[in-house]
PDBQT receptor file of N, H, CA, C and O in Angstrom, charges set to zero:
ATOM      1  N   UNK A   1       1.610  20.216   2.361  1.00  0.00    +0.000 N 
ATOM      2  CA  UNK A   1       0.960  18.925   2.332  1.00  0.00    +0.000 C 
ATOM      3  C   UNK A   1       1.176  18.304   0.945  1.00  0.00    +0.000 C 
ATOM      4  O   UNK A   1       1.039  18.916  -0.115  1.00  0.00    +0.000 OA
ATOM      5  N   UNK A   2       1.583  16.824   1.095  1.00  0.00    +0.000 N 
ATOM      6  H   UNK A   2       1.694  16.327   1.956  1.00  0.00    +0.000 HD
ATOM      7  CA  UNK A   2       1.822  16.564  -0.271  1.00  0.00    +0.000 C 
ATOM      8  C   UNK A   2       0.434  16.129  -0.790  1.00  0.00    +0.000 C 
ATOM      9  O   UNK A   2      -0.338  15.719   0.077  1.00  0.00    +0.000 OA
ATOM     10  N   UNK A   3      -0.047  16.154  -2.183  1.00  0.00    +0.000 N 
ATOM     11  H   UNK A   3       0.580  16.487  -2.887  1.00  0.00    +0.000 HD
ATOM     12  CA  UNK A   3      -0.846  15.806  -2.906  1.00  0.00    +0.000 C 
ATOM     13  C   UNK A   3      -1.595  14.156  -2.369  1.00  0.00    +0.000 C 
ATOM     14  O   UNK A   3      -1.191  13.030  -2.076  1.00  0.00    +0.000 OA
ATOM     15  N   UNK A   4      -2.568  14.707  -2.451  1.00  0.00    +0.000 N 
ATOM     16  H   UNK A   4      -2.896  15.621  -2.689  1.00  0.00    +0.000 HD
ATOM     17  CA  UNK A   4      -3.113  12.419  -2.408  1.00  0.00    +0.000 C 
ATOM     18  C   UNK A   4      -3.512  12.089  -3.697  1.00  0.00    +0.000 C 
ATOM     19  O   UNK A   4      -3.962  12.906  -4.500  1.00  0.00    +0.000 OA
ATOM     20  N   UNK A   5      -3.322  10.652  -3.951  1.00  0.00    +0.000 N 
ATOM     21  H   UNK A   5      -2.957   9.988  -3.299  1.00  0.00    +0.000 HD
ATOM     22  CA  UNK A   5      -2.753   9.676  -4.768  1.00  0.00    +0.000 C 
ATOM     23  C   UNK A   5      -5.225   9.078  -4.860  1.00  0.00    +0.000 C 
ATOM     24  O   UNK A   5      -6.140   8.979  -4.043  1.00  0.00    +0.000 OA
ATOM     25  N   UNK A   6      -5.045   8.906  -6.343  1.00  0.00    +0.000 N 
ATOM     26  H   UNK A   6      -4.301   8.986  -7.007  1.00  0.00    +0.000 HD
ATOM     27  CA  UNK A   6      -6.567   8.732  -6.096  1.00  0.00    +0.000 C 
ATOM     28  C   UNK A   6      -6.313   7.367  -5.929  1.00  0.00    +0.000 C 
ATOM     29  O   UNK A   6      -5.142   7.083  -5.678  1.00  0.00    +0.000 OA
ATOM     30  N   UNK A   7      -7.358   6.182  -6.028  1.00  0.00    +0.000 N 
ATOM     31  H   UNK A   7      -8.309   6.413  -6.232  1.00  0.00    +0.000 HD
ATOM     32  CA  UNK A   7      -7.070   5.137  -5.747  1.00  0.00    +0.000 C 
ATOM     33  C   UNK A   7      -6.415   4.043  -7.085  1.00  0.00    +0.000 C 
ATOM     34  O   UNK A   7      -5.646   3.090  -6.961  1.00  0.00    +0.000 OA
ATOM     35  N   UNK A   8      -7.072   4.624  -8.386  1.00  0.00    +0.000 N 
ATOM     36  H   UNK A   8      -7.696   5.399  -8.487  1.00  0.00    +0.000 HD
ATOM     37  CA  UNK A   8      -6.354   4.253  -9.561  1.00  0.00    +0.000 C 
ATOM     38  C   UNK A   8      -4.631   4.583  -9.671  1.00  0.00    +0.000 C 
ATOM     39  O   UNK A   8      -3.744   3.941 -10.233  1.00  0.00    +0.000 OA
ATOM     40  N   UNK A   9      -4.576   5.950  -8.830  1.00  0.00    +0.000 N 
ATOM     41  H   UNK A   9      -5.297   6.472  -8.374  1.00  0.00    +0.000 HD
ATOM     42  CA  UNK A   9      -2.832   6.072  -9.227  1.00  0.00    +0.000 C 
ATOM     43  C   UNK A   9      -2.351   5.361  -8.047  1.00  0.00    +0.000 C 
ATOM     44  O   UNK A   9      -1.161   5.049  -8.010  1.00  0.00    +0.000 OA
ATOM     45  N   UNK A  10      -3.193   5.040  -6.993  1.00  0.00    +0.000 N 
ATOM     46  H   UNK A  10      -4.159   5.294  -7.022  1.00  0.00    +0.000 HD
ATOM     47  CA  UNK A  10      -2.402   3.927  -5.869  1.00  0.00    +0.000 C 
ATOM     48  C   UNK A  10      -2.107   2.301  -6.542  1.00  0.00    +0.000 C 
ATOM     49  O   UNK A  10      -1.060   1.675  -6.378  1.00  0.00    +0.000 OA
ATOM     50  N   UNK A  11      -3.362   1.799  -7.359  1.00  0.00    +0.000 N 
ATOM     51  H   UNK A  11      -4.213   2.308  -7.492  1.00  0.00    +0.000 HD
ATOM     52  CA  UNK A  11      -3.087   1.103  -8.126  1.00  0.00    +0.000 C 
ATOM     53  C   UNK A  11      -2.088   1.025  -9.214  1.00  0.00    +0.000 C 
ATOM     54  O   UNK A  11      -1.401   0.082  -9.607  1.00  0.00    +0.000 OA
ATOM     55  N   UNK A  12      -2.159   1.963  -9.507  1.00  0.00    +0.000 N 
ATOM     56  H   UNK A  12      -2.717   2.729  -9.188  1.00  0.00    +0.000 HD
ATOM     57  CA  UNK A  12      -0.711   2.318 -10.722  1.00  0.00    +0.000 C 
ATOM     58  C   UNK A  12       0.358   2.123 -10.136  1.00  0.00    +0.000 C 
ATOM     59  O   UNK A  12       1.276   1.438 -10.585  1.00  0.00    +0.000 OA
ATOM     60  N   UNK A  13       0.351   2.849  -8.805  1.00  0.00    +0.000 N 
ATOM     61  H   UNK A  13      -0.395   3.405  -8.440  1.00  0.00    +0.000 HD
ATOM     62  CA  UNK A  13       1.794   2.948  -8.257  1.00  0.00    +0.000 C 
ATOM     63  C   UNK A  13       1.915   0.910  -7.369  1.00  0.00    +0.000 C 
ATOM     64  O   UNK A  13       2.899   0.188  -7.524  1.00  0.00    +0.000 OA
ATOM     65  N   UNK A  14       1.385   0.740  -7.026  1.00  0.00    +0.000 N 
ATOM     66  H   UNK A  14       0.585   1.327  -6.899  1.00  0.00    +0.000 HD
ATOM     67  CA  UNK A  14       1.228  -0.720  -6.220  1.00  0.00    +0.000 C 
ATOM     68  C   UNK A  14       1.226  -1.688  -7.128  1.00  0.00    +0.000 C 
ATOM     69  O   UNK A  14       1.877  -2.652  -6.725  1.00  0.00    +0.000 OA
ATOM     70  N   UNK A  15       0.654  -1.876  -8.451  1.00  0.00    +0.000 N 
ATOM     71  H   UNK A  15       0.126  -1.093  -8.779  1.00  0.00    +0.000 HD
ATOM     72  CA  UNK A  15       0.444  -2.622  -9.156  1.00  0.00    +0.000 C 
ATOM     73  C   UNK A  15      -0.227  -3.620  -8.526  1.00  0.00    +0.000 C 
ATOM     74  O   UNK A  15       0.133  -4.795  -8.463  1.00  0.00    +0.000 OA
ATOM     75  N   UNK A  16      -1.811  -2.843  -7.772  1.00  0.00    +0.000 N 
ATOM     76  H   UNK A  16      -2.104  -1.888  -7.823  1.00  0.00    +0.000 HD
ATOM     77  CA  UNK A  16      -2.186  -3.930  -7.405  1.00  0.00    +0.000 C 
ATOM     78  C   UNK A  16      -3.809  -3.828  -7.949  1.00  0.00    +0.000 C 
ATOM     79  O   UNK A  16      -3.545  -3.351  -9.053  1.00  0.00    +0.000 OA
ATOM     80  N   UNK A  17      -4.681  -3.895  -7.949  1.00  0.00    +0.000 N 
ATOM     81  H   UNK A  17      -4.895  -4.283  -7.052  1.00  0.00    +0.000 HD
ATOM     82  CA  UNK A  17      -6.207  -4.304  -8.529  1.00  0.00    +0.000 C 
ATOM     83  C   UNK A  17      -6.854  -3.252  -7.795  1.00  0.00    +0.000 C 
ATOM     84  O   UNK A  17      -6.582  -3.349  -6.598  1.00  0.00    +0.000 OA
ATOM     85  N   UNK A  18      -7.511  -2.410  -8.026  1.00  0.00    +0.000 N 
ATOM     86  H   UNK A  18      -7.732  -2.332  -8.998  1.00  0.00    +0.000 HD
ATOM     87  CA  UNK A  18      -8.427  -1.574  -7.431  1.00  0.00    +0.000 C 
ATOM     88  C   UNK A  18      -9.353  -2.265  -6.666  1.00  0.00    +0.000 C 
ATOM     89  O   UNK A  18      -9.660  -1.688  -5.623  1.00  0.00    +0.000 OA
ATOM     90  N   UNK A  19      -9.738  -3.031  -6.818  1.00  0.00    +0.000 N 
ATOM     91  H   UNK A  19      -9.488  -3.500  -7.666  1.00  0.00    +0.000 HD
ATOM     92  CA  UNK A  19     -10.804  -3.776  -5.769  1.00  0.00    +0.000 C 
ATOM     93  C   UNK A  19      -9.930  -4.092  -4.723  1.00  0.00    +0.000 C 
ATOM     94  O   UNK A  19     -10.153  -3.755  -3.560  1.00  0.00    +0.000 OA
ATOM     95  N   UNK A  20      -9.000  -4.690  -5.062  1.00  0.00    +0.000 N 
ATOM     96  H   UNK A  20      -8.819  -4.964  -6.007  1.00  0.00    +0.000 HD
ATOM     97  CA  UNK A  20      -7.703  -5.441  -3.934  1.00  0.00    +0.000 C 
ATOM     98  C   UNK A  20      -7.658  -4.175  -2.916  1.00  0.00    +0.000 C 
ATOM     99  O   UNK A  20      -7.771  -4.454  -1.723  1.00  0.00    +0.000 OA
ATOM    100  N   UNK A  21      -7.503  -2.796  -3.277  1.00  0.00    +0.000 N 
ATOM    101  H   UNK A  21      -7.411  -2.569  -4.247  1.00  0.00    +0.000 HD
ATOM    102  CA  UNK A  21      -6.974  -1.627  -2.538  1.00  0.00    +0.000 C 
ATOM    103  C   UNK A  21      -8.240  -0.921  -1.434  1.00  0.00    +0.000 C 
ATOM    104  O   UNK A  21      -8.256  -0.335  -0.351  1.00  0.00    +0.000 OA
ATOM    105  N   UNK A  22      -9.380  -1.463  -2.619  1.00  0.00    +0.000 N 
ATOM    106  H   UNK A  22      -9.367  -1.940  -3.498  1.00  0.00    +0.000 HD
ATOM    107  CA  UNK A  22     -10.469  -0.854  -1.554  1.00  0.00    +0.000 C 
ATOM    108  C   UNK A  22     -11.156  -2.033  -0.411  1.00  0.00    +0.000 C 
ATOM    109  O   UNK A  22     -12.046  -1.883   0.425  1.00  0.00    +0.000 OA
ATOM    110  N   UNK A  23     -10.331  -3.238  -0.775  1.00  0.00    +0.000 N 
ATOM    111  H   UNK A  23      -9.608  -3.360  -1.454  1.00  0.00    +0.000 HD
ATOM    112  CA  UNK A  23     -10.296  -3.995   0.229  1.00  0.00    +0.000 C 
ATOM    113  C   UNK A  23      -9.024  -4.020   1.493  1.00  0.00    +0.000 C 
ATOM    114  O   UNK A  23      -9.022  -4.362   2.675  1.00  0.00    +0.000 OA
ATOM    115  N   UNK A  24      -8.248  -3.607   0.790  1.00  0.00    +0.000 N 
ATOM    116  H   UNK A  24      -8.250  -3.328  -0.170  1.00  0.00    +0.000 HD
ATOM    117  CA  UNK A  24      -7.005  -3.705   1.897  1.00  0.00    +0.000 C 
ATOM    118  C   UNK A  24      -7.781  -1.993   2.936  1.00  0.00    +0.000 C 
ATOM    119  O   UNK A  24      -7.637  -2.013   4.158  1.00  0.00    +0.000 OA
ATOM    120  N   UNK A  25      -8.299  -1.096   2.474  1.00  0.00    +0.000 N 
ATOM    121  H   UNK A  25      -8.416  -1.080   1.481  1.00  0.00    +0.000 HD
ATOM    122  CA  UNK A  25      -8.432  -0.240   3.189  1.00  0.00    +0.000 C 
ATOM    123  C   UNK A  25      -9.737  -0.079   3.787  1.00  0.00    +0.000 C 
ATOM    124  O   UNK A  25     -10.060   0.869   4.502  1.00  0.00    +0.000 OA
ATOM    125  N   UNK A  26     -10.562  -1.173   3.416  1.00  0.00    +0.000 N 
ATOM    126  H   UNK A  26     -10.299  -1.943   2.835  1.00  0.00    +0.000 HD
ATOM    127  CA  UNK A  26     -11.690  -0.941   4.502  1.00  0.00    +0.000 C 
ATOM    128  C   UNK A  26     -11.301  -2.098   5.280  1.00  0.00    +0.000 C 
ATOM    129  O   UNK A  26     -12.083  -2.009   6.226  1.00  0.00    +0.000 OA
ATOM    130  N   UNK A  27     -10.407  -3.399   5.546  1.00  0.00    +0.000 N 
ATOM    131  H   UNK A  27      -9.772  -3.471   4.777  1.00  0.00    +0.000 HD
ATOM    132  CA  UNK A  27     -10.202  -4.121   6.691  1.00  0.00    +0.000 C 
ATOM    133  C   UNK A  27      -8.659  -3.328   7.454  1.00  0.00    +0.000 C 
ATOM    134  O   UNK A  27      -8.126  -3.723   8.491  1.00  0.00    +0.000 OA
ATOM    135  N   UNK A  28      -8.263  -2.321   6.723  1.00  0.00    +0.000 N 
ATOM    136  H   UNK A  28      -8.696  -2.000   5.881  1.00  0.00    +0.000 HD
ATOM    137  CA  UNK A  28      -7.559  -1.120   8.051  1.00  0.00    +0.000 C 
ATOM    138  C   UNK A  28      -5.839  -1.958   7.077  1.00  0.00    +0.000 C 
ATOM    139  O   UNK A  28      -4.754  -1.492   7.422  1.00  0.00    +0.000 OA
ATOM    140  N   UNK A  29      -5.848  -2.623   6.436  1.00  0.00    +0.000 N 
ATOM    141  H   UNK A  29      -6.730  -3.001   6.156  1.00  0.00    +0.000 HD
ATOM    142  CA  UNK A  29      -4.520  -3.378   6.462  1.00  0.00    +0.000 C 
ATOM    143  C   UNK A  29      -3.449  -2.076   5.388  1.00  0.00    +0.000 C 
ATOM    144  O   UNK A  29      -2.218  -2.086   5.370  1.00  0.00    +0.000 OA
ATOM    145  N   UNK A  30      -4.067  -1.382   4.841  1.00  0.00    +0.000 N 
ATOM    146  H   UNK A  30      -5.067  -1.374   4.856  1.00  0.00    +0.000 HD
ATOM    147  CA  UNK A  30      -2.865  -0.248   3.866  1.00  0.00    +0.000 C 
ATOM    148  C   UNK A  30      -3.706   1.056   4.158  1.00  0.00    +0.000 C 
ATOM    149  O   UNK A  30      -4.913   1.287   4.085  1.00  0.00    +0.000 OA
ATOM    150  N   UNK A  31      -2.535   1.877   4.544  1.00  0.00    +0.000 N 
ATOM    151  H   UNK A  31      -1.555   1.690   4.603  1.00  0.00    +0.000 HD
ATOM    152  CA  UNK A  31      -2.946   3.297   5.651  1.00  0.00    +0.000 C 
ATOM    153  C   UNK A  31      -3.594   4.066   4.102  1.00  0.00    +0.000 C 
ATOM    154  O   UNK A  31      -3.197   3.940   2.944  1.00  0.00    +0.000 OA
ATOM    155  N   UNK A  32      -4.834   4.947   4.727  1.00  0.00    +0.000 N 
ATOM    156  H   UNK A  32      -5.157   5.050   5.667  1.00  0.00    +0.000 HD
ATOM    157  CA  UNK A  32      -5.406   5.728   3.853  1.00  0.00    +0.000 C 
ATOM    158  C   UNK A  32      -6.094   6.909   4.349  1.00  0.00    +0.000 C 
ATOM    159  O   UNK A  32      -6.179   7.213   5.539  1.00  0.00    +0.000 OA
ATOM    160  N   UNK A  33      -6.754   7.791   3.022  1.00  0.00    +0.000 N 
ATOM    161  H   UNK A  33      -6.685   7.545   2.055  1.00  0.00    +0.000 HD
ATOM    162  CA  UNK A  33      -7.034   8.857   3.728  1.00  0.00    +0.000 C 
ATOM    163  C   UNK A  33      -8.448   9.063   3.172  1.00  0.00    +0.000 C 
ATOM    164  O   UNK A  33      -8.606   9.496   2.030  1.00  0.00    +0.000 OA
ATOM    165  N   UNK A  34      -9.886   8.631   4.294  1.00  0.00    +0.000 N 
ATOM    166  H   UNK A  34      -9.757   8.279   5.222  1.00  0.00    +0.000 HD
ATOM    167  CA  UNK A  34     -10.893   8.903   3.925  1.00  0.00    +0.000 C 
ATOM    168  C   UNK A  34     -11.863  10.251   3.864  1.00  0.00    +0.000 C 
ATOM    169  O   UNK A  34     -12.114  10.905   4.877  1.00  0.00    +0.000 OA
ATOM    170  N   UNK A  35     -12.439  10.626   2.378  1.00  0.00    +0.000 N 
ATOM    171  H   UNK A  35     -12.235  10.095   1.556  1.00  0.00    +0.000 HD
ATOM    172  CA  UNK A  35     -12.978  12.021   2.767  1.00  0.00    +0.000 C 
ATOM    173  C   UNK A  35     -14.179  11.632   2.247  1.00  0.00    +0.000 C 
ATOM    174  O   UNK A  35     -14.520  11.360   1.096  1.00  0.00    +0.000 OA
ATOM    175  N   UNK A  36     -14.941  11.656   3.607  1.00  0.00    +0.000 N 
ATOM    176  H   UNK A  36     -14.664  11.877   4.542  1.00  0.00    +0.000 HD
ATOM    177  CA  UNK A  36     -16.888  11.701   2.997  1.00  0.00    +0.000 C 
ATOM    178  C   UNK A  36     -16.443   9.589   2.665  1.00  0.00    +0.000 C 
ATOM    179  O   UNK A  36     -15.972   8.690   3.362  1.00  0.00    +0.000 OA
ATOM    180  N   UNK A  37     -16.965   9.708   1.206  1.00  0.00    +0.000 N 
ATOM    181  H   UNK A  37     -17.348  10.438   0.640  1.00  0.00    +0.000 HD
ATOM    182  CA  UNK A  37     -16.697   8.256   0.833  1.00  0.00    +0.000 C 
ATOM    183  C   UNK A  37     -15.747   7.736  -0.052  1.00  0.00    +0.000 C 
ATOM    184  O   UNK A  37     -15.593   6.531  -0.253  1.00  0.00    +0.000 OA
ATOM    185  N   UNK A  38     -14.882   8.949  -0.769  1.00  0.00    +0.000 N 
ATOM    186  H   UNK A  38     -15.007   9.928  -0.606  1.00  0.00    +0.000 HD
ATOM    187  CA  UNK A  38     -13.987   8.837  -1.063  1.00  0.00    +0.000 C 
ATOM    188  C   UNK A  38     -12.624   8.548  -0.488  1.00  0.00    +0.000 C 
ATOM    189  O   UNK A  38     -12.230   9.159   0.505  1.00  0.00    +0.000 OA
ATOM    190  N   UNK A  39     -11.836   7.556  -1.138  1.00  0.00    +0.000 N 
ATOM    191  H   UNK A  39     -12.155   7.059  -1.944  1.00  0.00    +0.000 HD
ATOM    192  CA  UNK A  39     -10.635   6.936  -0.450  1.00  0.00    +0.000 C 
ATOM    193  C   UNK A  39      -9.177   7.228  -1.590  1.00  0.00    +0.000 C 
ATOM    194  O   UNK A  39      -9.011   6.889  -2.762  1.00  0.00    +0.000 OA
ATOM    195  N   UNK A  40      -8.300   7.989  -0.639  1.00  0.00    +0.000 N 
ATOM    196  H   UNK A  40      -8.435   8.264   0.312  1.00  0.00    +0.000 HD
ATOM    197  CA  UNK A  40      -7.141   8.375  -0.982  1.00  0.00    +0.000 C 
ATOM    198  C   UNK A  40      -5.889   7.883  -0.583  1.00  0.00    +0.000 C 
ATOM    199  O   UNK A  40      -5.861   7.157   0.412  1.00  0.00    +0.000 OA
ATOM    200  N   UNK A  41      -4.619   8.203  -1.308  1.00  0.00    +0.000 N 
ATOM    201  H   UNK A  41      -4.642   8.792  -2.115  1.00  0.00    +0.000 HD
ATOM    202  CA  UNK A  41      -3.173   7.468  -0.551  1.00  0.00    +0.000 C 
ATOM    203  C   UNK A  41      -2.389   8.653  -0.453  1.00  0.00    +0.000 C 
ATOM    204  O   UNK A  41      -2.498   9.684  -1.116  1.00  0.00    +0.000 OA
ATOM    205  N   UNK A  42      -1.368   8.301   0.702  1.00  0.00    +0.000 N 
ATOM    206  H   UNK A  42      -1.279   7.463   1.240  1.00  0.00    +0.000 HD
ATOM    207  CA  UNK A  42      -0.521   9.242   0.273  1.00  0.00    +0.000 C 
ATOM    208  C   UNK A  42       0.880   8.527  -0.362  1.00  0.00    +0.000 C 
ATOM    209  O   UNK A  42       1.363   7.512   0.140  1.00  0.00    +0.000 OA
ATOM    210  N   UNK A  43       1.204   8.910  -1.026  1.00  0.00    +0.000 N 
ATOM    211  H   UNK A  43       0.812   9.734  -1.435  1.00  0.00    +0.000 HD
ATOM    212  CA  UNK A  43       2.640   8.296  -1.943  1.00  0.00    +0.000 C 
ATOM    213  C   UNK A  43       3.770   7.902  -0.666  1.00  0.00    +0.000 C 
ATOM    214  O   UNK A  43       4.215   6.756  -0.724  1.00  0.00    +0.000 OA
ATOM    215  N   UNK A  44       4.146   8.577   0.214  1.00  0.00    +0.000 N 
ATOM    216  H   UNK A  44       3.784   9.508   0.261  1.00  0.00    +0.000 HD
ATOM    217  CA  UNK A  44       5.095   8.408   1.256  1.00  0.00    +0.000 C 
ATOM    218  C   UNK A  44       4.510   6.934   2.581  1.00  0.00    +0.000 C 
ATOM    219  O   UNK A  44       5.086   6.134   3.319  1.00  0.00    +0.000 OA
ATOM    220  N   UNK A  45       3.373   7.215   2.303  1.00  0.00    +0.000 N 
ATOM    221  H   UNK A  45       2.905   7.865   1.704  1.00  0.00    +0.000 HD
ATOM    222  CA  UNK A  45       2.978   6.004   2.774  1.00  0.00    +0.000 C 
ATOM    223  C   UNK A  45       3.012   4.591   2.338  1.00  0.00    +0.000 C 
ATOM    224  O   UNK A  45       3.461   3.578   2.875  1.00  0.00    +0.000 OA
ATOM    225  N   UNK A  46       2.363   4.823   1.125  1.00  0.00    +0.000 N 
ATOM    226  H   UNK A  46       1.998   5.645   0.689  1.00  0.00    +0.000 HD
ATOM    227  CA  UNK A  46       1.998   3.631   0.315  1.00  0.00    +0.000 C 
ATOM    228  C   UNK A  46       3.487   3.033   0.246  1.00  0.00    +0.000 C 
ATOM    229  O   UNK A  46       3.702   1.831   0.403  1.00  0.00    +0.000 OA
ATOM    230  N   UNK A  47       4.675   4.144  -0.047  1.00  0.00    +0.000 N 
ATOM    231  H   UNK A  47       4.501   5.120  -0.175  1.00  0.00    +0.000 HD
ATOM    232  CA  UNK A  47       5.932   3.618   0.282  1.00  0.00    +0.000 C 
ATOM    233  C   UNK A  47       6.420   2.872   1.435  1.00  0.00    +0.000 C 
ATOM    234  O   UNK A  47       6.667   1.679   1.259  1.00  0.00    +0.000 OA
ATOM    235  N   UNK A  48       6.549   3.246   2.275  1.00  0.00    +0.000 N 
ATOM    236  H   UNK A  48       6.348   4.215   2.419  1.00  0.00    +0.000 HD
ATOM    237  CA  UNK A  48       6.534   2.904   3.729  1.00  0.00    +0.000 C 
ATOM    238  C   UNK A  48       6.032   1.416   4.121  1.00  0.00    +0.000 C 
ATOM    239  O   UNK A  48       6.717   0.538   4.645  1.00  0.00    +0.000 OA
ATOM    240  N   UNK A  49       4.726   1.346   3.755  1.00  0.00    +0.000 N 
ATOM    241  H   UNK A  49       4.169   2.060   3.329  1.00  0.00    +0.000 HD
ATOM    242  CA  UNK A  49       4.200   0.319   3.615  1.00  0.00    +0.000 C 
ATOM    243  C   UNK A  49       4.861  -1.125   2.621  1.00  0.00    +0.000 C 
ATOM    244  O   UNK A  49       5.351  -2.185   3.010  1.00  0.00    +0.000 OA
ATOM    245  N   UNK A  50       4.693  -0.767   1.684  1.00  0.00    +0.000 N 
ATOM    246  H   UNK A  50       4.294   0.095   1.369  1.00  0.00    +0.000 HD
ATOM    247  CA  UNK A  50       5.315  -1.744   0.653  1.00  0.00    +0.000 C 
ATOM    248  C   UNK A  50       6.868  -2.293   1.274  1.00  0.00    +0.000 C 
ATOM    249  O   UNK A  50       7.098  -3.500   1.359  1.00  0.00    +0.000 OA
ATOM    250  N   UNK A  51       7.673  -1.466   1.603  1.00  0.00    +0.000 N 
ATOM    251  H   UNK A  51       7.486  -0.486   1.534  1.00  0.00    +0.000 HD
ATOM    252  CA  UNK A  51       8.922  -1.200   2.370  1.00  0.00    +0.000 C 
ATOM    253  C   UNK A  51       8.558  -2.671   3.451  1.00  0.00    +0.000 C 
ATOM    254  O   UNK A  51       9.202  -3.717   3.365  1.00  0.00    +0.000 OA
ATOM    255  N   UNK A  52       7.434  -2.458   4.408  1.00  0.00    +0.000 N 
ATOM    256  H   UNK A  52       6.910  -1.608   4.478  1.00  0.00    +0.000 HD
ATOM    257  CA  UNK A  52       7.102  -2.929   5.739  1.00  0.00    +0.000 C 
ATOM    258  C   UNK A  52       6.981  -4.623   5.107  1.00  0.00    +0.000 C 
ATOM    259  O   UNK A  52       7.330  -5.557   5.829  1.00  0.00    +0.000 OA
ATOM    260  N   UNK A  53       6.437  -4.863   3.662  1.00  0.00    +0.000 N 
ATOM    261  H   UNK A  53       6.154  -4.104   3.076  1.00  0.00    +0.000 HD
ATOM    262  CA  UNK A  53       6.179  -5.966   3.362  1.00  0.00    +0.000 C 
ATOM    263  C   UNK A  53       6.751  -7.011   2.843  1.00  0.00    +0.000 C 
ATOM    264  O   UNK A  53       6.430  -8.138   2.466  1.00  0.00    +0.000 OA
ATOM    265  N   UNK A  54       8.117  -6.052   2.950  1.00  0.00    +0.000 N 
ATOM    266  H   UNK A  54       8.378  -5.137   3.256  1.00  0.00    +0.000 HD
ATOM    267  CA  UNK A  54       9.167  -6.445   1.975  1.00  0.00    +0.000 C 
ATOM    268  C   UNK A  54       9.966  -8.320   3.364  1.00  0.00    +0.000 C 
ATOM    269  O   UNK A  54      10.243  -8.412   4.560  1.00  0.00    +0.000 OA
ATOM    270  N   UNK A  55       9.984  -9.281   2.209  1.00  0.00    +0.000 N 
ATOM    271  H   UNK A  55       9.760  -9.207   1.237  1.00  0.00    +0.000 HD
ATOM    272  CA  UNK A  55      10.491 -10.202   2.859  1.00  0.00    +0.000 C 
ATOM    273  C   UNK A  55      11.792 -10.163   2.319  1.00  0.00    +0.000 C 
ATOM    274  O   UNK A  55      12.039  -9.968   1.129  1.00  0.00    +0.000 OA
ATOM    275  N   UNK A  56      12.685 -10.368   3.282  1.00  0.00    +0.000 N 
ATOM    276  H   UNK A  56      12.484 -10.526   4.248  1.00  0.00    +0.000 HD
ATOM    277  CA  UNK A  56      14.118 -10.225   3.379  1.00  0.00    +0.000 C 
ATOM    278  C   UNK A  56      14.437 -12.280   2.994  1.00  0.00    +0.000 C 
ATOM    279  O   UNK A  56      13.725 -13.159   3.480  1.00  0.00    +0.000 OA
ATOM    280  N   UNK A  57      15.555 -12.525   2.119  1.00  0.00    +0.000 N 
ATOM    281  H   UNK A  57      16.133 -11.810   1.725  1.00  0.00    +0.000 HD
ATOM    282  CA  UNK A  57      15.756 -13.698   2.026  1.00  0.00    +0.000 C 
ATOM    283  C   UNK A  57      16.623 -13.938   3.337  1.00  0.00    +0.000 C 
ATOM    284  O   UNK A  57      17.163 -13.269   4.218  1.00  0.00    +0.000 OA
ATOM    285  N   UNK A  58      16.439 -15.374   2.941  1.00  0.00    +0.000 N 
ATOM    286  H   UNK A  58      16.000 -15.917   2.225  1.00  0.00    +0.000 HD
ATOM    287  CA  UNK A  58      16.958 -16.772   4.010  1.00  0.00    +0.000 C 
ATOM    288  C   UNK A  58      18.508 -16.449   3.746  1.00  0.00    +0.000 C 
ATOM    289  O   UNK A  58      18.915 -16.042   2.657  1.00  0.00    +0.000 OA
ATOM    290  N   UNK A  59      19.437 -16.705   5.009  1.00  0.00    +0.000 N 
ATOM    291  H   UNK A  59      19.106 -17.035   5.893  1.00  0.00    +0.000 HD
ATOM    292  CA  UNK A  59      21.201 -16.652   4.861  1.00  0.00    +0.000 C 
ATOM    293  C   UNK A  59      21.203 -18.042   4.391  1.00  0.00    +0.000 C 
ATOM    294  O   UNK A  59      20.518 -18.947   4.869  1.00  0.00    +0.000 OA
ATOM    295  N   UNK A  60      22.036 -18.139   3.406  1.00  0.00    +0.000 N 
ATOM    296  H   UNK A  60      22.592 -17.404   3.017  1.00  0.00    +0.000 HD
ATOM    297  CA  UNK A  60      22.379 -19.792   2.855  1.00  0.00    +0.000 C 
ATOM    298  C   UNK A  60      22.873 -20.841   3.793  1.00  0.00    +0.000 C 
ATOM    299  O   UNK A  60      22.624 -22.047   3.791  1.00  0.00    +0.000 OA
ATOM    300  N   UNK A  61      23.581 -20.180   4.550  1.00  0.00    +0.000 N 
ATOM    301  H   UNK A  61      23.783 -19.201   4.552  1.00  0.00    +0.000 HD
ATOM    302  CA  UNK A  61      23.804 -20.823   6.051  1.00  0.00    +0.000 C 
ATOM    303  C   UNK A  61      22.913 -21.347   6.810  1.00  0.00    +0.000 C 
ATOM    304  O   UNK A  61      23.032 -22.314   7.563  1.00  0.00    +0.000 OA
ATOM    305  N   UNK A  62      21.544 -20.359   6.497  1.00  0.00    +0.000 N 
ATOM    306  H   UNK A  62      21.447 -19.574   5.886  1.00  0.00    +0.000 HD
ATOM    307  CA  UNK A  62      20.928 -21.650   7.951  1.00  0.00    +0.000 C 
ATOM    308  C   UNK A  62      20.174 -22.526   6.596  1.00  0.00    +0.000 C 
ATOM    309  O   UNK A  62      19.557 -23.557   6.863  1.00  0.00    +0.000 OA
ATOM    310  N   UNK A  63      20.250 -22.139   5.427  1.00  0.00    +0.000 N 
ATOM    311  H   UNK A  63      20.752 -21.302   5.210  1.00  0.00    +0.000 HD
ATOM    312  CA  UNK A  63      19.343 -23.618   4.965  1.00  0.00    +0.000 C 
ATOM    313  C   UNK A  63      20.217 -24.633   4.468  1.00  0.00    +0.000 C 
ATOM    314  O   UNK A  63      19.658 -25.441   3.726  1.00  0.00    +0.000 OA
ATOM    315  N   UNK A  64      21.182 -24.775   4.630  1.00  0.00    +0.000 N 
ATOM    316  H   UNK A  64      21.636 -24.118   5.233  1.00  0.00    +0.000 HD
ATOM    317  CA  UNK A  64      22.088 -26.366   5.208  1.00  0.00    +0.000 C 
ATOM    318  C   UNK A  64      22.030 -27.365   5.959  1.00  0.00    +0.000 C 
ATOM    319  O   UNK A  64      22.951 -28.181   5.973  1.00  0.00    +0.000 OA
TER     320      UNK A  64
């Protein structure tokens, strides 16, 4: 089992706001791992995810 990620090193790794994270994971939107009331990541996820959010650019072709 790989290690879980606390929510500061999910922030580290996301570069995103700790509040932001414990909001994205109590409305279900970035996969996590709850124990008791503590909230964890797993690194292969948080990847995965970010991956999923990724916007792909426009072909120069269709914006002509």
């Amino acid at each position: 089992m790989e290690p879980l990620l606390t929510i500061q090193e999910a922030a580290d790794l996301t570069r995103l706001k700790v509040k932001t994270l414990y909001t994205y994971a109590e409305k279900e939107i970035i996969p996590h791992v709850r124990l008791g009331r503590r909230i964890f990541f797993r690194e292969k996820q948080i990847d995965e995810w970010v991956t999923q959010c990724s916007v792909n650019p426009i072909q120069q072709e269709l914006i002509k």
